[in-house]
N, C-alpha and C positions, 0 to 999 in steps of 0.2 A: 510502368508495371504496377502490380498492384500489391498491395500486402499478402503474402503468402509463400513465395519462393523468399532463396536467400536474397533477390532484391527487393524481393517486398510485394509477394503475388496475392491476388485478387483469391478471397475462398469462395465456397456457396454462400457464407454468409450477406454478403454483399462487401460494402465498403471498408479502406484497409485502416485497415493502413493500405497528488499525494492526499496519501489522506489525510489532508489535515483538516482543522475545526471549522466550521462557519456559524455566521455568525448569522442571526435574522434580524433585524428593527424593525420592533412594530411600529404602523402611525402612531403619532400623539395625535388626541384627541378633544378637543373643547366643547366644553356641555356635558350633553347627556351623552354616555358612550352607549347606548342604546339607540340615540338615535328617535326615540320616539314621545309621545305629547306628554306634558305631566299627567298623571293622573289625576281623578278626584282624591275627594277625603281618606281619609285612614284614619285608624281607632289612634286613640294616646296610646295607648298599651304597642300598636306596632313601631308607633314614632320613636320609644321610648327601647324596642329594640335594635332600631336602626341604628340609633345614638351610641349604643353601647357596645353594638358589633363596630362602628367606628372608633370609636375610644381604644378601642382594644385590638384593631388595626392597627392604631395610630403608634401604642404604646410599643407591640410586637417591630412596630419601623422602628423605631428612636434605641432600642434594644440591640435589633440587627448592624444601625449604625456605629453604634459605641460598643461593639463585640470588641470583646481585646485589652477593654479599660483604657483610660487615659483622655485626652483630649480628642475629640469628634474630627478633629485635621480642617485646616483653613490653608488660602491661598499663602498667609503669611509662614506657615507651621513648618517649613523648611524640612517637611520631610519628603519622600522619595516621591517624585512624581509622573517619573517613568513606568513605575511598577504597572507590569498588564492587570487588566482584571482578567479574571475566571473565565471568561468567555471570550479574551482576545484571540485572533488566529495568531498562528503559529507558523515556522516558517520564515524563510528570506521573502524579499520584499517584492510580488510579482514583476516581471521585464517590463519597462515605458519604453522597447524600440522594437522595429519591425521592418524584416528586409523579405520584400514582396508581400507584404501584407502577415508576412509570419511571423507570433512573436522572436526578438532574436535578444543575445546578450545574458546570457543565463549563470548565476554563479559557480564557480570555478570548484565544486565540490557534489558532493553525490546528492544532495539536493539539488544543486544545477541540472543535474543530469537526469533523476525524472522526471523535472518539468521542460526539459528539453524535448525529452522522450513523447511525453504527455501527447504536447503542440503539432509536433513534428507528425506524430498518429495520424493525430487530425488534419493536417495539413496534405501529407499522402493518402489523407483513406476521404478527402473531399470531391465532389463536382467537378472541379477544375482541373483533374487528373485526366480525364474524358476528351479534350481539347488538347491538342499538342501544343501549340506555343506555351499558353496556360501550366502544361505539365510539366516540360521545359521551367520557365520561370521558377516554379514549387521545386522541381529536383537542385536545381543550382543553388537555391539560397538556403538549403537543409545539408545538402551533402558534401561531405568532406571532399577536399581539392584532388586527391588521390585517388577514389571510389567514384569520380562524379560519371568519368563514363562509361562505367559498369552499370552502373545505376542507373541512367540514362539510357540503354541501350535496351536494357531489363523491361524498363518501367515501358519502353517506345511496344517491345515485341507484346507485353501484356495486352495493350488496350488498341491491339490491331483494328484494322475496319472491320475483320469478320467480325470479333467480338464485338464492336460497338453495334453491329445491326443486327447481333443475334438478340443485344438486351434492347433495341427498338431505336437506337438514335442514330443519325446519320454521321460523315464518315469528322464531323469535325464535334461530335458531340452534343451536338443541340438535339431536342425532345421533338415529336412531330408538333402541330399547330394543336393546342387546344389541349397538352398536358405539360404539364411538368415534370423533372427529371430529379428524382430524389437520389443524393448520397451521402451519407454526415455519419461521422464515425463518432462516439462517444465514449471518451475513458472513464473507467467506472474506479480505476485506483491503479499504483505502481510498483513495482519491487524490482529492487537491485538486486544480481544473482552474481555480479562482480564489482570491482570498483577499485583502481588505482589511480595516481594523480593525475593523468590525462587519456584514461580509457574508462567505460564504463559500459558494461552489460544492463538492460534494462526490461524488464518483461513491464505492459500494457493490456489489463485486462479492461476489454471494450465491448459498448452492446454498436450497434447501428443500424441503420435505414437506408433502405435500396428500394428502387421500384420505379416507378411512372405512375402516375396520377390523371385520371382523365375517365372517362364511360368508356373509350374503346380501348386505352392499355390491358393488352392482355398480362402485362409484366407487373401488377399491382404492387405497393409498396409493402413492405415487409420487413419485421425487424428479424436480428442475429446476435449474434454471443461470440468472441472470438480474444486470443491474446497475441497478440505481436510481442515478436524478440528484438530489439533494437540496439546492435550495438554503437559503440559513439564514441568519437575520436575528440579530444581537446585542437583545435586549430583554427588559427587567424582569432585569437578570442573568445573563441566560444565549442557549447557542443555541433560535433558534426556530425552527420550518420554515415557509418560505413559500412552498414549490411541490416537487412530487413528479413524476418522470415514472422508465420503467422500458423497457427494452429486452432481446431474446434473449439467451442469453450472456456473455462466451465458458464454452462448454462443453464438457468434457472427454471422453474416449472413456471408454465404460461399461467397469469392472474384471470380473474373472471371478468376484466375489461368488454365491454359491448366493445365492436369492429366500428371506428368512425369511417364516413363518407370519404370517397377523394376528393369530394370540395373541401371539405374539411381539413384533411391530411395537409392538401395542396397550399392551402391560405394557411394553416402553421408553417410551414417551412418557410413562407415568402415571409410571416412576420416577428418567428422567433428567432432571434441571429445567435453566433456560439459564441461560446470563451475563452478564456485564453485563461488556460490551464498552470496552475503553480502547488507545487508540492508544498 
């Protein structure tokens, strides 16, 4: 089924179904971080600025690093060396396990639970929902032991054969020859609207990508805006989903983006892969 009913139904949008800091590193760089030839000569008079916007660089560093007074801190100085900087993430430490390719093992606390929330989106509002065994596989390793064949049953009636040939693919999901079949749900952030020590309510506010790709699809690729309800049971270790539902919005006014090619579109999806999402 897909994100949207209470198991988890498909909207118009297309596919279904934390905030926390990141971080960017730029390259290091050796040489000229330009990049380009030395130049010729220059006056004394410019040389003699450069000199002294560097001095006063230099000074402005040596300043920043001994803010606070005292000693500048060495490997020896025995003081804290756990301390984050200002721009560490935040946050439990994203899941290193995966049962059917989905992250799994999430902690046992309401951070757990919207990055359970998060993945699990993702993982129901993917391609591989399209395919029954595929779908199967994804519903078993998300849904709670109690739920699994409501869930199941839900998610089988959603992505019947009519629907899969009314959006162009035949009856096991595969795209015709010569396009590809877009679905990728994208969480944009999370909120808890409950939370007790082994239940949690989780609303997922998501954009995504639905379509076919190709000169003949008439079903061309197209993004949406949508939030899934996800409630979530603690069992066997982890979060587990016991009910899905999905609603419009909220969505943003369209940017003045030019429309890319479906070659275009098509050769992103084959070469940019998703994430595995952690509050």
């Amino acid at each position: 089924m897909s994100l949207g009913d209470e198991h988890g139904a498909r909207g118009d949008d297309g596919g279904y179904g934390g905030t926390g800091q990141t971080r960017t590193r730029l390259p290091d760089s050796a040489g000229d971080v330009y990049g380009g030839a030395r130049r010729g000569g220059r006056s004394s008079s410019r040389s003699l600025v450069t000199v002294v916007g560097v001095v006063v660089l230099l000074i402005a560093a040596i300043a920043f690093a001994n803010r606070g007074g005292g000693d500048s801190g060495s490997d020896e100085s025995g003081g804290d060396k756990t301390k984050s900087a200002p721009t560490a993430a935040t946050g439990e430490r994203p899941v290193d396990t995966k049962a059917a390719g989905i992250p799994s093992g999430y902690a046992h606390n309401e951070q757990g639970a919207q990055s359970a929330a998060a993945n699990y989106t993702v993982a129901l509002g993917s391609d591989g929902m399209f395919n029954t065994a595929k779908r199967h596989e994804i519903v078993q390793a998300v849904a709670d032991p109690g739920a699994l064949d409501q869930l199941q049953s839900g998610f089988d009636a959603d992505y019947s054969a009519d629907f899969l040939k009314k959006i162009g693919l035949d009856k096991d999901g595969a795209a015709p020859s010569g396009t590809t079949f877009v679905n990728r749900t994208l969480p944009v952030g999370t909120k808890v609207t409950s939370h007790s020590a082994d239940a949690a309510t989780v609303e997922v506010w998501c954009n995504s990508l639905f379509g076919l790709t190709g000169d003949a699809s008439t079903n061309p690729v197209t993004n949406g805006w949508f939030t899934v309800t996800m409630k979530l049971n603690w069992a066997s270790g982890d979060w587990k989903v016991l009910e899905t539902s999905q609603k419009t919005g909220p969505t943003p006014v369209n940017g003045d983006n030019p429309v890319s090619g479906t070659d275009e579109i098509g050769k992103a999806v084959e070469e940019f892969g998703g994430f595995t999402y952690a509050r």
